[in-house]
MITOR-151048 format. One record per residue (C-alpha): residue number from 0; chain; x, y, z. Coordinates in steps of 0.05 Angstrom, whole numbers. Layout:
N
(r NUM 'A' (X Y Z)) ...
This chain:
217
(r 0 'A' (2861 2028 2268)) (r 1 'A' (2897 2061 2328)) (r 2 'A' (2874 2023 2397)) (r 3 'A' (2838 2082 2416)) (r 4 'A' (2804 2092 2364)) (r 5 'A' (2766 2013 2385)) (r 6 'A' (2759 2036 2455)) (r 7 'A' (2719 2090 2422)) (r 8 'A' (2681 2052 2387)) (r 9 'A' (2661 2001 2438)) (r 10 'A' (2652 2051 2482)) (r 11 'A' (2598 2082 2446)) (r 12 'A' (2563 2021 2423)) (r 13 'A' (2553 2000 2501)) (r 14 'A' (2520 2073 2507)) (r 15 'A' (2485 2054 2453)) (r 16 'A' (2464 1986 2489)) (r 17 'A' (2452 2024 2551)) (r 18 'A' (2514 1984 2581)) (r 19 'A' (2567 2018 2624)) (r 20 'A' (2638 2001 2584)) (r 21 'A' (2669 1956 2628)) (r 22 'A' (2617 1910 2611)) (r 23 'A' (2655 1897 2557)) (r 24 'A' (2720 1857 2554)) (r 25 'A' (2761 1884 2492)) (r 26 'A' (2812 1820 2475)) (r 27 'A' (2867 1839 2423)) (r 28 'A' (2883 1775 2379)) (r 29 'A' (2947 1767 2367)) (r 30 'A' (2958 1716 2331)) (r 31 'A' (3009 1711 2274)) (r 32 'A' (3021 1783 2284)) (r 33 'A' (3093 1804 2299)) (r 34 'A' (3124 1822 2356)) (r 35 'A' (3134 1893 2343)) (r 36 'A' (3059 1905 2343)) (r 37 'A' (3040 1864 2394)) (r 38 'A' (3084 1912 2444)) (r 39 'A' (3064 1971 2416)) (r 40 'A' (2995 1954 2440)) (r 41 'A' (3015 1925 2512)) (r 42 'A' (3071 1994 2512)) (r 43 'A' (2991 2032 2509)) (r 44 'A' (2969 1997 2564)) (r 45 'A' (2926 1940 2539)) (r 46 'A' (2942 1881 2585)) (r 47 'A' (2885 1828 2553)) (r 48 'A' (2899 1786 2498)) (r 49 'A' (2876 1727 2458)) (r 50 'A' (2915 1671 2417)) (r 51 'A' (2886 1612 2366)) (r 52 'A' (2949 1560 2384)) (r 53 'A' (2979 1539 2433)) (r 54 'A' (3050 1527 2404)) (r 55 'A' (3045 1603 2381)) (r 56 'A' (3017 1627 2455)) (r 57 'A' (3076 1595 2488)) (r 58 'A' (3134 1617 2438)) (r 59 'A' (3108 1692 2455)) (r 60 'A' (3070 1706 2524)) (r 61 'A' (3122 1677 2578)) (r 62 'A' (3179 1727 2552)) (r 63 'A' (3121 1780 2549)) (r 64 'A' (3098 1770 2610)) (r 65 'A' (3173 1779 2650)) (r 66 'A' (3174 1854 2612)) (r 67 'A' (3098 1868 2627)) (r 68 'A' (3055 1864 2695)) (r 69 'A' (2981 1837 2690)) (r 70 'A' (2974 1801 2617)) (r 71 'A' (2914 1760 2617)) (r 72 'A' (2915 1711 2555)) (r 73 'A' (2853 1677 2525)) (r 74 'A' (2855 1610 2480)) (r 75 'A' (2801 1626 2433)) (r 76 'A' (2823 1573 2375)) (r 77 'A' (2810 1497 2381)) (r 78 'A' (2841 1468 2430)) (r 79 'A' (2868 1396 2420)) (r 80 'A' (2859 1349 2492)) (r 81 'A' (2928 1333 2477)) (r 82 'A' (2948 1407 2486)) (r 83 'A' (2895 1415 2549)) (r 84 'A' (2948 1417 2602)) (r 85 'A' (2996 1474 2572)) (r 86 'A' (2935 1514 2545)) (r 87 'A' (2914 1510 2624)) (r 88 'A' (2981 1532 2641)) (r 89 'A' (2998 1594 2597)) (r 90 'A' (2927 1621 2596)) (r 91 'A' (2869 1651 2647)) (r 92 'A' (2806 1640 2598)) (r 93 'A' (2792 1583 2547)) (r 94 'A' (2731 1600 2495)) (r 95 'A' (2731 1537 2461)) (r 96 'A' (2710 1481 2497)) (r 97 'A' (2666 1443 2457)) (r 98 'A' (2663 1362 2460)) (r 99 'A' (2662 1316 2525)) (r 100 'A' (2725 1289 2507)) (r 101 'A' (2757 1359 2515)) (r 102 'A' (2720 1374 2586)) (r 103 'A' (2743 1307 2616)) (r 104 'A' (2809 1321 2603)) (r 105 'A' (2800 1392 2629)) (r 106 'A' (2777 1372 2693)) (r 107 'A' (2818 1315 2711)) (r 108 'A' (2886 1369 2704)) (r 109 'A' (2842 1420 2737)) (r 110 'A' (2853 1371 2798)) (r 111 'A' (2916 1350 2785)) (r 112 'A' (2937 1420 2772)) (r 113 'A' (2901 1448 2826)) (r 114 'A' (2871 1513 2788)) (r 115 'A' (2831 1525 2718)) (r 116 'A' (2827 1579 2675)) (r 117 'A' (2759 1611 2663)) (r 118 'A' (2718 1565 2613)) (r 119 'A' (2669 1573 2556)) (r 120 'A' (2631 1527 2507)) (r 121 'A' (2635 1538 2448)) (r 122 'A' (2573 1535 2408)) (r 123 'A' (2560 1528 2327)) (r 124 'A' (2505 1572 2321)) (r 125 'A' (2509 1568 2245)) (r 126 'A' (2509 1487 2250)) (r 127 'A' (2567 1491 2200)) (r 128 'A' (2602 1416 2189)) (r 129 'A' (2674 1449 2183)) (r 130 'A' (2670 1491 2248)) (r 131 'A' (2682 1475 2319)) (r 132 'A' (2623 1481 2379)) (r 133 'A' (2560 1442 2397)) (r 134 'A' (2499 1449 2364)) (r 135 'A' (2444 1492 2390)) (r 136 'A' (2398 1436 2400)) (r 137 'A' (2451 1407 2441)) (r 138 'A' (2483 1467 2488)) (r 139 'A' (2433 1459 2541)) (r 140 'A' (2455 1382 2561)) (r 141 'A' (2532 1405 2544)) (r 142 'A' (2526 1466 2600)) (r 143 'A' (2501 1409 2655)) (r 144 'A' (2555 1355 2638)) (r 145 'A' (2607 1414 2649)) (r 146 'A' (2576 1443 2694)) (r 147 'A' (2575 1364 2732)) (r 148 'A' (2646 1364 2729)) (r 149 'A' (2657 1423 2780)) (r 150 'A' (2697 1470 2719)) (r 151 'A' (2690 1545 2729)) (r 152 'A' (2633 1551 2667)) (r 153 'A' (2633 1639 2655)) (r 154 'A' (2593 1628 2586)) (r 155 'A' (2585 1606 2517)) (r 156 'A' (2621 1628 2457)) (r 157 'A' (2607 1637 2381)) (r 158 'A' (2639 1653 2303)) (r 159 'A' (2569 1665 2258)) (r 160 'A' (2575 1648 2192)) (r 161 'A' (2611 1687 2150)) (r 162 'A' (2552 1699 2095)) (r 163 'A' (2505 1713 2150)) (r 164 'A' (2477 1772 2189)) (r 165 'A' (2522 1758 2248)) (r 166 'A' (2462 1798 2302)) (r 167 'A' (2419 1730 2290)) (r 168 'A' (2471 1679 2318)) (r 169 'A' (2502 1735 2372)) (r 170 'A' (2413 1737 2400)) (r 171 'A' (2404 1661 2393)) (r 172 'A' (2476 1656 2436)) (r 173 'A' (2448 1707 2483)) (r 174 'A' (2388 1663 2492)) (r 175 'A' (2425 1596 2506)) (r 176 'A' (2466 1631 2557)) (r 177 'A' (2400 1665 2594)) (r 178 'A' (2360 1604 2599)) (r 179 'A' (2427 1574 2629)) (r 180 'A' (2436 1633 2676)) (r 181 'A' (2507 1647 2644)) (r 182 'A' (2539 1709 2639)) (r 183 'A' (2591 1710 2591)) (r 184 'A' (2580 1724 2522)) (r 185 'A' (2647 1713 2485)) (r 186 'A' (2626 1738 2406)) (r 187 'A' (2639 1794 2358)) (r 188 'A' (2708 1810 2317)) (r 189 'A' (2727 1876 2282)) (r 190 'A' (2672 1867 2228)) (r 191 'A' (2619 1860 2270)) (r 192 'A' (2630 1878 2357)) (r 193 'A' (2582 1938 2354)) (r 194 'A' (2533 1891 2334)) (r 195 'A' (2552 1837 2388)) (r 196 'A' (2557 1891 2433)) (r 197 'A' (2484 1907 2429)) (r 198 'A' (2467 1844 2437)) (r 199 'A' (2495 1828 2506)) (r 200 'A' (2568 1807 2489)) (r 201 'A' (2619 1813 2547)) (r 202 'A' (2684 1793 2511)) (r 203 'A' (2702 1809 2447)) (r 204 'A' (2751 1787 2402)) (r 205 'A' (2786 1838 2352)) (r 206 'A' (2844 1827 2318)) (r 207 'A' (2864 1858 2253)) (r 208 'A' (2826 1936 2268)) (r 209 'A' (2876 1940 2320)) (r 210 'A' (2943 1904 2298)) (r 211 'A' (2921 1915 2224)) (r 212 'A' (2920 1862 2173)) (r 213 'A' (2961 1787 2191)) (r 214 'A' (3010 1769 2137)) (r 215 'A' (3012 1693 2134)) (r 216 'A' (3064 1682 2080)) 
């Protein structure tokens, strides 16, 4: 689906929401799609952009970046400690920070490196043993230990289940991040961002309705 045809539709669903559109962050995943595409997008004018990995982000955004002004990368896969300091220096958000272990690190290269990119926690609303993120019951303490470590916290982060009604986990998010006095909302992809949208979500993360289906082979 042509890019314009997604800023049509989120555009709508925040007028549906009673939300002016640039509430709404639209972030084009990239990932495993090929180069060709990925220009075609930033050639229309999209500058924001999310990756999973970091050996992928790094083989791809610096060349990118000395063709096009004003790219602004998000790391929205998990993010290995041992990976924490080039994930800090290729991109300007991070959506999955989810363990102590992870935030430590984080903090101590945020000195060292003298900047950090804008963080969120990542949260496993669906309290699923194979996926990343704390668990509900466990956010609130999370937000104060990062918060205790002086990182640049914008808001929490979900993926709902995939048998699910996604609107459930996207309102019990929203309610974490409230009674935290967060902002950010990172949740919704291109099954389900209307739906995120209308519940308060400020970034969204859509892949294949704009770059069209990823070919792994």
């Amino acid at each position: 689906m042509p890019l314009d045809d997604i800023k049509a539709r989120v555009a709508a669903a925040c007028a549906a929401a009673d939300r002016p559109t640039d509430d709404v962050t639209l972030i084009a995943v990239s990932k495993v799609q090929p180069l060709d595409r990925v220009r075609a997008v930033l050639d229309q004018g999209h500058r924001v952009f999310g990756e999973n990995k970091v050996q992928e982000a790094a083989g791809k955004w610096p060349a990118l970046r000395q063709d096009y002004d004003g790219i602004t990368l998000h790391l929205i896969g998990p993010l290995q400690t041992n990976k924490a300091r080039q994930a800090m220096e290729l991109a300007q958000a991070i959506h999955t920070v989810d363990r102590p272990k992870l935030a430590n690190t984080i903090a101590r290269l945020a000195q060292e490196m003298g900047h950090c990119p804008d963080l969120f926690i990542q949260v496993n609303t669906g309290e699923e043993p194979q996926k990343a993120g704390v668990l509900p019951a466990d956010a609130d303490a999370f937000i104060a230990q990062v918060r205790a470590l002086d990182l640049p916290l914008v808001g929490l982060m979900c993926i709902p289940p995939v048998d699910e009604e996604p609107s459930l986990h996207f309102a019990l998010l929203a309610k974490i991040a409230a009674r935290n006095g967060l902002s950010g909302l990172s949740m919704g992809m291109s099954s389900d961002f209307e739906r995120a949208i209308a519940q308060g979500a400020t970034h969204i993360r859509v892949g294949s309705a704009i770059f069209g289906e990823r070919d792994y082979g």
